[in-house]
N, C-alpha and C positions, 0 to 999 in steps of 0.2 A: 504494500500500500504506500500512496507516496508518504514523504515526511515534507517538509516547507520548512527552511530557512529563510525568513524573512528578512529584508536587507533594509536596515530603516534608517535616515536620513534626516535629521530632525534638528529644531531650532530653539524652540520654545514650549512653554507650556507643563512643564517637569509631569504635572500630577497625569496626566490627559496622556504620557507617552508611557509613565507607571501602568496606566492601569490595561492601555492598548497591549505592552509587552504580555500582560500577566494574563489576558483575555487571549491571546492569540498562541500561548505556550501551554495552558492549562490544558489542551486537547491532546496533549502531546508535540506539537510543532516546534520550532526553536527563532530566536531572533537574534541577529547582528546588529548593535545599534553606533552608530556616528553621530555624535552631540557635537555641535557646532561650535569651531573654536575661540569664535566670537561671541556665544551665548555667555550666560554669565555662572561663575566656577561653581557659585551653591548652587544650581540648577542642574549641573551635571552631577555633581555630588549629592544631592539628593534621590534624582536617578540611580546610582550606583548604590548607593544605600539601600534602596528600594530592593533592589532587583541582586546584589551580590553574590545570593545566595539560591538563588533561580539554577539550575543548571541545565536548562534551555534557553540560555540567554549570556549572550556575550558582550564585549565591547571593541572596537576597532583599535589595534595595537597605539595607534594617532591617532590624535584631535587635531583635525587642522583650521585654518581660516577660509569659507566657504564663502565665495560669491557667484550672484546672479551670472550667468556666460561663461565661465569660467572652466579652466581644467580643475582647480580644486574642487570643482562635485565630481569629477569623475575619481578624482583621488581617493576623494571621500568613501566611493561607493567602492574602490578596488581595496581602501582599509578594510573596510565590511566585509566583502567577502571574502576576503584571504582569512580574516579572525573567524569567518563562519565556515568556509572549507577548513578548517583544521582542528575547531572546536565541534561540530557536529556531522562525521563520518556518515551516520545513518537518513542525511538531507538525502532527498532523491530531488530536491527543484529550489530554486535560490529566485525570490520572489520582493522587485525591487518595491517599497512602500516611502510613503514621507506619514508627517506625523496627522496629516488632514484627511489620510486614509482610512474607511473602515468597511468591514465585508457588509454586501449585500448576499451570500449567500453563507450556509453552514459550513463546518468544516467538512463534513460528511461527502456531504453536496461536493463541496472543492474538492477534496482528494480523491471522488471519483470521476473528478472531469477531468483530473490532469491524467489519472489511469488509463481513461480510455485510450488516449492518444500519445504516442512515444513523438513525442512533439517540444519545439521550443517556442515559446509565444514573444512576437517580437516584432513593431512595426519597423519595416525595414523596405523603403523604397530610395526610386534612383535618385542620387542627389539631384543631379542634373536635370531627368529628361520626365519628373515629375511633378506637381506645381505642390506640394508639401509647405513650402514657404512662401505664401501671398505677399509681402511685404518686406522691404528691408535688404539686406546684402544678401546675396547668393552664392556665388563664385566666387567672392571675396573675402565671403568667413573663411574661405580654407588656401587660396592661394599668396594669401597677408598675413605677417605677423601682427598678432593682438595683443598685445602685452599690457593694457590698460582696459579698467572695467569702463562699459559703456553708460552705466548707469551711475556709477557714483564719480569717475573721470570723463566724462563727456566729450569738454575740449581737447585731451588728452587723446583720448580714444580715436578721434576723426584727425587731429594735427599727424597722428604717426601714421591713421591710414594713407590719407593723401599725400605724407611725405613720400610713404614706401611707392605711391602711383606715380608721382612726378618721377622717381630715381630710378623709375624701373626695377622694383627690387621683386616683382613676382616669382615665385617656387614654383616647382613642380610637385604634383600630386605622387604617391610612391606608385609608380607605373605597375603595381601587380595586384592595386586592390582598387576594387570598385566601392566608391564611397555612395553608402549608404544612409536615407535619413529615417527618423521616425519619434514618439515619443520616448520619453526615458522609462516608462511605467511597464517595464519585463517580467517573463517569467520562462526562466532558463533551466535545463537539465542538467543535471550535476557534471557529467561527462565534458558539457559545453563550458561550463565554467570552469573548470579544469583545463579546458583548452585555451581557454581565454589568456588566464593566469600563466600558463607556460610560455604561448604569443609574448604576455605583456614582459617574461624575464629573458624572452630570446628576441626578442625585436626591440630593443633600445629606440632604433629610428623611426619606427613610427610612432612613439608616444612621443620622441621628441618633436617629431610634425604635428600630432593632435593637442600638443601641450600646447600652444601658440594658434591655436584655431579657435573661429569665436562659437560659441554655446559647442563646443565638443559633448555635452551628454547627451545630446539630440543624431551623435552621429558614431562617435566612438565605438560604443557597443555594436550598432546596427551594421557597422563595415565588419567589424571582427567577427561576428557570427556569420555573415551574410559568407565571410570568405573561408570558414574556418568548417563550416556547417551544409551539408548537402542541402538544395534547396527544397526538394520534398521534405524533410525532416522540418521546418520553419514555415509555423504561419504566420503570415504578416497582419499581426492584431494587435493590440493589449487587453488582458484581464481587467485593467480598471476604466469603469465610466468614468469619461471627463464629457463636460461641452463648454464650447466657447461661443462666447455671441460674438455675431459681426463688430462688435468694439473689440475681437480679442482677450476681452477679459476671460477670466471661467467663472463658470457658473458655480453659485453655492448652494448646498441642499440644506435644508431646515427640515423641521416636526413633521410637517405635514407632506414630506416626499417619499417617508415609510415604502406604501405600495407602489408608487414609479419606480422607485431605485430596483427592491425584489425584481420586479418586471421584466429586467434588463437584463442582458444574454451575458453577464457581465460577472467575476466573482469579488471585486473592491469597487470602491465609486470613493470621487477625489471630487472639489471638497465638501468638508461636510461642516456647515457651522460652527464655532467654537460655542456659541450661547444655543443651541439647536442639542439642550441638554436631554429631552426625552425620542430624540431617535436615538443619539450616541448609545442609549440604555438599551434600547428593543435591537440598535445593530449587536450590539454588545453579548445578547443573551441570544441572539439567533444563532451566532456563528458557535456556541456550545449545543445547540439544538440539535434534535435525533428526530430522524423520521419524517422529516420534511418535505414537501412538495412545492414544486415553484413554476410559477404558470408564465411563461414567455412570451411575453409578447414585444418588445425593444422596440417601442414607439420611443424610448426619452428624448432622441434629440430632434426629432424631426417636430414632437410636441412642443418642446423648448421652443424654436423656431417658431410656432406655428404664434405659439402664447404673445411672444416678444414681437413679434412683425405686426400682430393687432391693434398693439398699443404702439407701435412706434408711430403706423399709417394714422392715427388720431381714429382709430373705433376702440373705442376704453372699452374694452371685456378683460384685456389684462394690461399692466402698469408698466412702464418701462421699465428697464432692468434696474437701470439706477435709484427707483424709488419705491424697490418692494421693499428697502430696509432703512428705517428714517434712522437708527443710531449706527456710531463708527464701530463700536463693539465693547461690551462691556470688558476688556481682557488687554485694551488699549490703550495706551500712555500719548496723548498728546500733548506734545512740550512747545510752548508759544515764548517766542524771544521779542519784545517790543521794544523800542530805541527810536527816536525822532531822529536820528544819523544813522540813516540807513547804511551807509559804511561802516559805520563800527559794528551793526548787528551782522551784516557780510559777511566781514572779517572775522566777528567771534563763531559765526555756524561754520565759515570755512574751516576755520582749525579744528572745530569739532567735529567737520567729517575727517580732518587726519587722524586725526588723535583716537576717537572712540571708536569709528566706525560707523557712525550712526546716521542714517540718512534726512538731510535736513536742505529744508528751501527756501529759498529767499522769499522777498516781499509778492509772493504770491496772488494777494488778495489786495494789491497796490499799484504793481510794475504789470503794465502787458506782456513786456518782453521776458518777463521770468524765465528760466528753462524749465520746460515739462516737458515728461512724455505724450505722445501722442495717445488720450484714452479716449476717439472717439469722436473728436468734436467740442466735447464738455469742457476740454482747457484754452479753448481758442479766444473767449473775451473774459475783461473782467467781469462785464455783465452777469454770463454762463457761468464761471466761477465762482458768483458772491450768492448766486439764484440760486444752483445745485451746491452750497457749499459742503455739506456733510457726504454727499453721494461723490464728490469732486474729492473729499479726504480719505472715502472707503477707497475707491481705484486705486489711491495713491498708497494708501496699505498695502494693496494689496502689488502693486506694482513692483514694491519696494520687497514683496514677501517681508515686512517686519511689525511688530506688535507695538515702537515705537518709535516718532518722527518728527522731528522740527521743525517747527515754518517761522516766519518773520512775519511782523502783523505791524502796524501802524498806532504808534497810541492812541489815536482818534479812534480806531477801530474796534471803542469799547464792545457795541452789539455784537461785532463778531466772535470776540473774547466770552462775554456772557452766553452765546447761543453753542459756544461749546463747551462750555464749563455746565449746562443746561444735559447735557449728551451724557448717557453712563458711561462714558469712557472713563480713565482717568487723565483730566487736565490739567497741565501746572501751567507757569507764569512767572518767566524771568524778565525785570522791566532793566535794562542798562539805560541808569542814569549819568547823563554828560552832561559837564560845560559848556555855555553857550555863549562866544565872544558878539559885539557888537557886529563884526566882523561876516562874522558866520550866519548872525540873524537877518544880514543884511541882504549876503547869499541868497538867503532861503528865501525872503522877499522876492528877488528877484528871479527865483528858481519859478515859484506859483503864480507869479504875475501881480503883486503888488507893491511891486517897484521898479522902474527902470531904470537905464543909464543917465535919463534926464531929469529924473525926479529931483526938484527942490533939498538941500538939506535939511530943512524945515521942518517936511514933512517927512522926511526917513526920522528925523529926532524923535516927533510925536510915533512915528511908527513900531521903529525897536521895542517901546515899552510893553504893546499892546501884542505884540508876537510873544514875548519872553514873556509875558504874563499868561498866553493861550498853551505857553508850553507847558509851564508850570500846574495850568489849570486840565490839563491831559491828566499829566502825572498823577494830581491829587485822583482826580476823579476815578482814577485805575487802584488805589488807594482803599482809598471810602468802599469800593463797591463790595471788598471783602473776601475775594479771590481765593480761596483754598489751597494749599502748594504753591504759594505766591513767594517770591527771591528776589532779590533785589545787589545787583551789581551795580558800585559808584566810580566814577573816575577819581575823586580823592580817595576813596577806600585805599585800604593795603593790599597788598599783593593774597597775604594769608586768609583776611575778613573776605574777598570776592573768591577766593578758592573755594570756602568752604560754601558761599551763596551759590557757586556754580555745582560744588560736589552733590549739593544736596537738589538741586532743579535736576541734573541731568541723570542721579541714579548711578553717580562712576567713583572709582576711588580718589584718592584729593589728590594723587601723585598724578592722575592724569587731569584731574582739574587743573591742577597747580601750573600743566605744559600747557594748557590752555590760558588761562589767565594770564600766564607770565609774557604771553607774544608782546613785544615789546613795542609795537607798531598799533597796538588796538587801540585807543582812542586818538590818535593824533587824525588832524585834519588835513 
């Protein structure tokens, strides 16, 4: 009968991957898990606590630093399964998971569907001569080095694309494999993972080609079986439901998706709610379930589509996707940085995407020219931005894959402050307070239009007071309102007093506040 080593991937959430490991090994199965090296160390150590003593249950020899596109998920997942080929002999299938996965069918159910067929499940089509990728670089992700994430280095990422195009620095593909794409949500026979793993210690040169390619989990694997694996032995599918809407995003399942999901020709479905706390329970208690029958019918994506084009065309029978869920999520940290010098608050979210890690954006809800992702449409004015603003921060979660995220907000922008502090997320609120010389207030006049080059001395005299009094009158008013998780960074402070107001907004240790803070460039003008 098969066994399942499951190969888990995970970020967050400590309690929620406890209780996944302990549901998904109590049938007998076994799990690999990768805790993120970026997550934060009580949370893997909690984890481990947990789980110790499991002996169908391992950990990945390394913890490394995982990003969006990156070769480190592939790393991630080749820890995994080397800790899981060598700790559980008796797997007969290595079955990759993240922590947003949970079975839609029994275990029963699954280990006689892998039985039937001496198969490896694996979307695995032609790079090239298939439209897999509707968007975005093609041919590029693999014949450029990428050495910069696209998401948190942007400019980075496109300056070294376009250098490498102007200097001509294109590679060649390894002329004896045919590069294959697909999702990364596998389920491989031990034999093939085995082969894999011997591939990955006797071929140096192709990891060192796929190490340097952009989103490699989307193709890594699917070229290495594709060339490693007779093609009748490989069908080209995955085990787990996903659906993506025309915005790209994926869809998330809630309470009431129970009978859809079952339905589905499917044995995992990805994702599934974090606050969507009584399906997690009934998935929970199926996949130990005995005797079970399950009625196929795999309408989910075509119904998806059906629902979401209703309401896009304007015949409201159903809602648009962005507005089946009016909160960001109870499970979610949103960290607001407000400064009336929009450059210093710049400056302090730029060093704390060095430093932490943490993804964080500028004056979003102020500046058109922000940078964002493309989610849609929804980030193209401020308009759309301040209208959808909560459905505009879920994408952006979810964009980010993180549970916590920075923006820069305006001090004027008290409602906006209130209407998320209103949200069961959790909200905090760091105001960076500066100095304001006559000088600068003068600027700033003339920056919004209430001063110009000709203006009277006269009246910039009377003017100054009535600005540096509107700014004062911001602050207080962000003040008085009584903000929860409220911090407050000063430009006279000390170096140690804004450590600790930053250590405690951002949730980091004070050694890494302190490299924040200490930039020696942050309030000057």
């Amino acid at each position: 009968m098969a066994k399942i080593a499951y190969i888990l991937l995970c970020h967050k959430d400590p309690e929620a991957i406890i209780q996944q490991a302990r549901r998904l090994t109590a049938v007998g199965d076994f799990m690999a898990i990768h805790f993120d090296a970026r997550a934060r160390q009580e949370h893997f150590q909690q984890i481990h606590e947990a789980l110790k003593d499991n002996p169908n249950v391992t950990f990945a020899r390394k913890r490394i630093k995982c990003g969006w596109g990156e070769w480190s998920l592939v790393q991630a997942t080749l820890h995994a399964i080397e800790a899981a080929e060598a700790a559980f002999p008796r797997a007969t299938h290595f079955y990759m998971l993240s922590g947003d996965c949970m079975p839609i069918k029994s275990a029963e159910y699954t280990h006689a569907f892998l039985d039937a067929a001496d198969l490896d499940y694996i979307e695995a089509f032609d790079f090239f001569a298939s439209d897999w990728i509707k968007t975005g670089l093609k041919e590029d992700r693999l014949i450029y080095r990428h050495f910069f994430n696209e998401r948190t280095h942007k400019a980075w990422f496109y300056r070294s694309f376009q250098w490498q195009k102007k200097l001509g620095l294109a590679r060649r593909i390894p002329d004896e494999l045919q590069i294959m794409i697909g999702s990364q949500w596998w389920c491989l026979r031990r034999r093939t993972i085995e082969a894999v793993l011997e591939f990955v210690r006797r071929r140096r040169d192709v990891v060192r080609f796929f190490r340097t390619t952009w989103i490699p989990d989307e193709t890594f694997f699917q070229t290495l079986v594709r060339h490693l694996v007779p093609e009748p032995e490989i069908q080209s599918r995955t085990l787990t439901f996903l659906v993506f809407s025309d915005y790209g995003m994926p869809a998330t399942f809630y309470n009431d998706h129970y009978d859809l999901l079952l339905s589905q020709d499917f044995l995992f479905a990805r994702k599934i709610s974090p606050q969507a706390a009584e399906l997690k329970r009934r998935l929970g208690a199926l996949y130990a379930s005995e005797g079970g029958t399950f009625a196929i019918s795999n309408e989910g994506r075509d119904l998806y589509k059906f629902l979401t084009g209703r309401g896009r065309i304007g015949r409201r029978f159903a809602p648009r996707f962005w507005e089946t869920e009016s909160s960001l999520g109870r499970e979610r940290e949103l960290m607001i940085v407000t400064c009336k010098k929009w450059h210093v608050a710049k400056r302090l979210v730029e060093r704390t995407r060095q430093v932490s890690n943490l993804p964080a954006i500028d004056y979003l809800f102020n500046e058109e020219d922000t940078n964002l992702p493309d989610l849609g449409g929804i980030q193209t004015t401020l308009e759309k931005r301040t209208r959808h603003r909560r459905a505009l921060m879920r994408m952006l979660f979810d964009y980010y894959e993180t549970d916590r995220l920075v923006i820069c907000l305006d001090p004027s922008n008290i409602d906006l402050m209130q209407d998320f502090y209103s949200d069961r997320c959790t909200t905090r609120l760091l105001e960076v307070q500066t100095e304001f010389s006559d000088e600068y207030l003068l600027g700033h006049a003339r920056r919004v239009g209430l001063a110009g080059e000709r203006t009277p001395q006269e009246t910039i005299d009377r003017l100054l007071p009535t600005i540096r009094y509107d700014v004062v009158f911001e602050s207080d008013r962000i003040r008085d309102a009584g903000f929860a998780h409220f911090h407050r960074m000063r430009e006279g402070a000390s170096l140690d007093e804004n450590t600790l107001e930053l250590s405690a907004f951002l949730d980091i240790p004070t050694d890494k506040a302190r490299e924040i803070a200490a930039t020696h460039y942050l309030f000057s003008d």
